[in-house]
N, C-alpha and C positions, 0 to 999 in steps of 0.2 A: 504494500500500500504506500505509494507516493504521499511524502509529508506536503500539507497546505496550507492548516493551518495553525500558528505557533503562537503561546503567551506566553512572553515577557514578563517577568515578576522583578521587579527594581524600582527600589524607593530612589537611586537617583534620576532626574528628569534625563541627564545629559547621556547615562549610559542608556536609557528607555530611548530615546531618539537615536543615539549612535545605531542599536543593534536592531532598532526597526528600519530605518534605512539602509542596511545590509541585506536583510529580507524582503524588503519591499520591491530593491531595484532587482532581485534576484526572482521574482514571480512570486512569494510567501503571501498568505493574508494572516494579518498579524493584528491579535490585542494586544493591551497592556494590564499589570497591576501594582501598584505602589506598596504592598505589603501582601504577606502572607493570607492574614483572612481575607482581605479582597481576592486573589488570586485563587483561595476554594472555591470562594461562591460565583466567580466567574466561570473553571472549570466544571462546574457541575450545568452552569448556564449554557455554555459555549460550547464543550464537548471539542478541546482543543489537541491535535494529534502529536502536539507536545512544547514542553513546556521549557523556557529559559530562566534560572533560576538562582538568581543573587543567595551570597548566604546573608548578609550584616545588613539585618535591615533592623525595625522599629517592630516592638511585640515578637510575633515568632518570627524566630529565623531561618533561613533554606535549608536547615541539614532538617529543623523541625518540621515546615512545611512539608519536603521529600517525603520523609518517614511517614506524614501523615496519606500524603497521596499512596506513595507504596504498599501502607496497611490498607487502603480504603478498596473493599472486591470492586465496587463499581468504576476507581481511575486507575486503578495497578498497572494497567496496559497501556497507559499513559506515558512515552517516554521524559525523563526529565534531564536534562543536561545542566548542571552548575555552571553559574558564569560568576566567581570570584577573584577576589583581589588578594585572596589569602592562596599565597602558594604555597606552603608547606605540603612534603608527600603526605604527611599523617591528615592534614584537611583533607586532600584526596581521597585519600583510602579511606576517609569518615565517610565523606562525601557518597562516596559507590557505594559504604557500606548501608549507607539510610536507604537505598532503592537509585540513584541518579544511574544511568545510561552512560554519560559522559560528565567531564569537568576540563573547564578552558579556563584560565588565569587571566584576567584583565590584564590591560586592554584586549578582550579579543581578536585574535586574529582571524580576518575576513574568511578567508581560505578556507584554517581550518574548519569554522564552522560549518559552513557550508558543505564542507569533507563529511562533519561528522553526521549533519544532519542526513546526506546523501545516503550514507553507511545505516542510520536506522531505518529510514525510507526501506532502503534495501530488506531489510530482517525479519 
Protein backbone atom coordinates (compact mmCIF):
# COMPACT_ATOMS: atom_id res chain seq x y z
CA UNK A 1 0.00 0.00 0.00
CA UNK A 2 1.52 3.25 -1.28
CA UNK A 3 1.90 5.88 1.72
CA UNK A 4 -0.49 9.31 1.17
CA UNK A 5 -1.28 10.32 3.71
CA UNK A 6 1.08 11.49 6.72
CA UNK A 7 0.71 13.46 10.22
CA UNK A 8 3.14 15.44 11.53
CA UNK A 9 3.07 15.66 15.37
CA UNK A 10 5.51 18.80 16.37
CA UNK A 11 4.96 21.41 18.73
CA UNK A 12 7.46 23.41 16.77
CA UNK A 13 5.72 25.66 13.94
CA UNK A 14 9.10 25.83 11.87
CA UNK A 15 9.86 22.02 11.95
CA UNK A 16 5.78 21.45 11.04
CA UNK A 17 6.37 23.80 7.81
CA UNK A 18 9.81 22.43 7.09
CA UNK A 19 8.68 18.67 6.89
CA UNK A 20 5.22 19.52 5.21
CA UNK A 21 7.00 21.17 2.41
CA UNK A 22 9.08 18.11 1.81
CA UNK A 23 5.87 16.06 1.57
CA UNK A 24 3.80 18.21 0.00
CA UNK A 25 6.22 19.06 -3.01
CA UNK A 26 6.91 15.23 -3.10
CA UNK A 27 2.91 14.21 -3.94
CA UNK A 28 2.11 13.57 0.24
CA UNK A 29 -1.29 14.85 1.64
CA UNK A 30 -0.25 15.96 4.86
CA UNK A 31 -1.87 17.06 8.49
CA UNK A 32 -0.54 18.50 11.31
CA UNK A 33 -0.59 18.21 15.31
CA UNK A 34 1.00 20.45 17.94
CA UNK A 35 1.07 17.84 20.66
CA UNK A 36 0.50 14.47 21.45
CA UNK A 37 -3.22 14.57 22.48
CA UNK A 38 -4.02 16.45 19.57
CA UNK A 39 -2.37 14.13 17.21
CA UNK A 40 -4.72 10.87 18.97
CA UNK A 41 -7.72 12.54 18.24
CA UNK A 42 -6.60 13.59 14.90
CA UNK A 43 -5.45 9.98 14.02
CA UNK A 44 -8.52 8.40 15.05
CA UNK A 45 -10.40 11.28 12.93
CA UNK A 46 -8.07 11.13 9.82
CA UNK A 47 -7.01 7.58 9.76
CA UNK A 48 -3.47 8.74 8.72
CA UNK A 49 -1.16 5.88 6.93
CA UNK A 50 1.57 7.38 9.00
CA UNK A 51 2.69 9.20 11.35
CA UNK A 52 6.00 11.85 11.93
CA UNK A 53 6.74 12.06 15.36
CA UNK A 54 8.71 14.73 17.51
CA UNK A 55 9.60 13.36 20.90
CA UNK A 56 10.18 16.95 23.26
CA UNK A 57 7.01 18.32 23.19
CA UNK A 58 4.50 19.81 25.88
CA UNK A 59 2.38 17.15 28.10
CA UNK A 60 3.13 13.75 26.44
CA UNK A 61 5.92 13.18 24.69
CA UNK A 62 6.72 10.85 21.30
CA UNK A 63 8.38 7.93 22.93
CA UNK A 64 4.76 8.36 25.13
CA UNK A 65 2.50 9.09 22.31
CA UNK A 66 4.39 5.95 20.17
CA UNK A 67 3.61 3.46 22.93
CA UNK A 68 0.24 4.64 23.08
CA UNK A 69 -0.53 4.24 19.38
CA UNK A 70 1.46 0.86 19.21
CA UNK A 71 -0.76 -0.60 22.38
CA UNK A 72 -3.91 0.84 20.67
CA UNK A 73 -5.53 -2.67 18.29
CA UNK A 74 -7.29 -0.09 16.30
CA UNK A 75 -3.72 2.27 15.18
CA UNK A 76 -0.95 -0.42 15.69
CA UNK A 77 -0.77 -0.74 11.99
CA UNK A 78 -0.14 2.75 11.81
CA UNK A 79 3.58 3.31 10.94
CA UNK A 80 5.26 5.84 13.14
CA UNK A 81 8.70 7.29 12.28
CA UNK A 82 10.47 9.63 15.19
CA UNK A 83 11.73 12.83 13.82
CA UNK A 84 14.12 14.06 16.95
CA UNK A 85 16.79 16.24 17.95
CA UNK A 86 17.92 13.87 20.43
CA UNK A 87 20.50 11.73 18.90
CA UNK A 88 21.67 9.49 21.33
CA UNK A 89 21.77 5.59 20.04
CA UNK A 90 19.92 4.79 23.47
CA UNK A 91 16.90 7.50 22.21
CA UNK A 92 16.82 5.38 19.20
CA UNK A 93 16.68 2.03 20.40
CA UNK A 94 13.95 3.64 23.07
CA UNK A 95 12.44 5.12 20.24
CA UNK A 96 11.88 1.56 18.10
CA UNK A 97 11.49 0.00 21.32
CA UNK A 98 7.96 2.13 22.09
CA UNK A 99 6.60 0.72 18.58
CA UNK A 100 8.21 3.73 15.99
CA UNK A 101 9.02 2.12 12.35
CA UNK A 102 11.98 4.60 11.89
CA UNK A 103 13.92 7.56 13.79
CA UNK A 104 15.76 10.54 11.79
CA UNK A 105 17.61 13.06 13.83
CA UNK A 106 16.81 16.76 13.03
CA UNK A 107 17.33 18.57 10.97
CA UNK A 108 15.81 15.95 8.77
CA UNK A 109 17.31 14.85 5.80
CA UNK A 110 15.07 15.33 2.61
CA UNK A 111 16.29 12.01 1.18
CA UNK A 112 16.34 10.07 3.77
CA UNK A 113 12.93 10.50 4.52
CA UNK A 114 11.52 10.14 1.67
CA UNK A 115 13.86 6.70 1.41
CA UNK A 116 12.27 5.65 4.43
CA UNK A 117 8.85 6.55 3.82
CA UNK A 118 9.23 4.77 0.38
CA UNK A 119 10.69 1.47 2.28
CA UNK A 120 7.40 1.38 4.55
CA UNK A 121 5.16 2.13 1.59
CA UNK A 122 6.83 -0.88 0.31
CA UNK A 123 6.17 -3.40 3.44
Amino acid sequence: MAIQNILIVDDSPTERYYLTDILVKNGFTVTTAENGEEALAQIKAQKPQLILMDVVMPGANGFQVTRSIARDPELANVPIIICSSKNQETDRIWGLRQGARGYLVKPVDPQALLDKIATLGAA
